[in-house]
N, C-alpha and C positions, 0 to 999 in steps of 0.2 A: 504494500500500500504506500511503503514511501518513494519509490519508484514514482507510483502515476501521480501523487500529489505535487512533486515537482513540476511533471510533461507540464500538469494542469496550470498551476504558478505561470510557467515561463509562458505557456500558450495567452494567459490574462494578461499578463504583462506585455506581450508583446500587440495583443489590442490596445491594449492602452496608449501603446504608445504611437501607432499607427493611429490612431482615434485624434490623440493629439496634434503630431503631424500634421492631418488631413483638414483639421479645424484651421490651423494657424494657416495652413495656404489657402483655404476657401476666405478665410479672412482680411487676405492678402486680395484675393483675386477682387472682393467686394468693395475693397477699399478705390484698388485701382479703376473697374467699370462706373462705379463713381463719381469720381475724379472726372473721366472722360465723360459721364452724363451730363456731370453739371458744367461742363466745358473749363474749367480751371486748366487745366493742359495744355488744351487749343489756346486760351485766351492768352497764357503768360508766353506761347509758343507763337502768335501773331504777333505781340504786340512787342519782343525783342530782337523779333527777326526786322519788323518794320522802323525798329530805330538803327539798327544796325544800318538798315540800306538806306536809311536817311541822311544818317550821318557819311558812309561810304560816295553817297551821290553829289552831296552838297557841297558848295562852294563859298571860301569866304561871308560871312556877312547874312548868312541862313540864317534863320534861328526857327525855334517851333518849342511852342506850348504843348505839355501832355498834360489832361484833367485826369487825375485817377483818385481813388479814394480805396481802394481796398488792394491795391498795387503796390509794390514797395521797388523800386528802381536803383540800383548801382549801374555804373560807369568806371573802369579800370584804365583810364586811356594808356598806359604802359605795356599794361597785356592786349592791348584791342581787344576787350570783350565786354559788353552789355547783358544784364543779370536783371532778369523779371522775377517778381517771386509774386504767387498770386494764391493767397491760404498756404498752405504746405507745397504747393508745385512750382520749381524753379525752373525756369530756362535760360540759357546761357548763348549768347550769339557773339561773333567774330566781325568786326570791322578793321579796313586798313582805310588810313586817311592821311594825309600828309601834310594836315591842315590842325591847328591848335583846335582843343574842344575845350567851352567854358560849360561848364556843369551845375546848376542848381537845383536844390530838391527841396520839398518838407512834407507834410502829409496829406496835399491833394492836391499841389502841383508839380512838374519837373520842365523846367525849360534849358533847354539843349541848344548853345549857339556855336556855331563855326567861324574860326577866326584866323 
């Protein structure tokens, strides 16, 4: 009997813990279709990509107003890279520009001028 007491342990324990696995990545999975329903993704994934080529197209003496409120915006002009963060989902975009960037932010504007 102590023989099958063990099989039977190891057999529960090993539900167990494929049980718990299987929760944590369903959990995972719901997190992320989420994310993409309520468009958080898409939106920090639009709107970093669209200052990236803003700034990459623009000449001297540009400048542009962005209205956000629930957006948080960095600017790295050293690495050329543009950082949307919109809830938990960040996107990261690449500019080259050859042109000075002046940079201002606070919590529901960012105005971006070429210089």
């Amino acid at each position: 009997m102590g023989e099958r007491g063990k099989r039977g342990e190891e057999a529960i324990m090993f539900n167990i813990i494929y049980l718990v696995i299987a929760s944590i990545i369903l959990v995972l999975i719901f997190s992320f279709i989420s994310g993409v329903a309520s468009g958080r993704l898409v939106k920090s994934q639009i709107l970093a990509k669209e200052i990236a080529l803003f700034i990459d197209e623009s000449e001297p003496g540009t400048s542009i107003m962005i209205n956000h409120e629930k957006a948080e915006i960095k600017l790295d002009e050293e690495k050329g890279e543009v950082a949307v963060k919109i809830d938990k989902s960040e996107e990261t975009f690449y500019f080259f520009t050859k042109y000075s960037i002046d940079f201002e932010t606070n919590s529901t504007f960012t105005k971006i001028t070429i210089s």
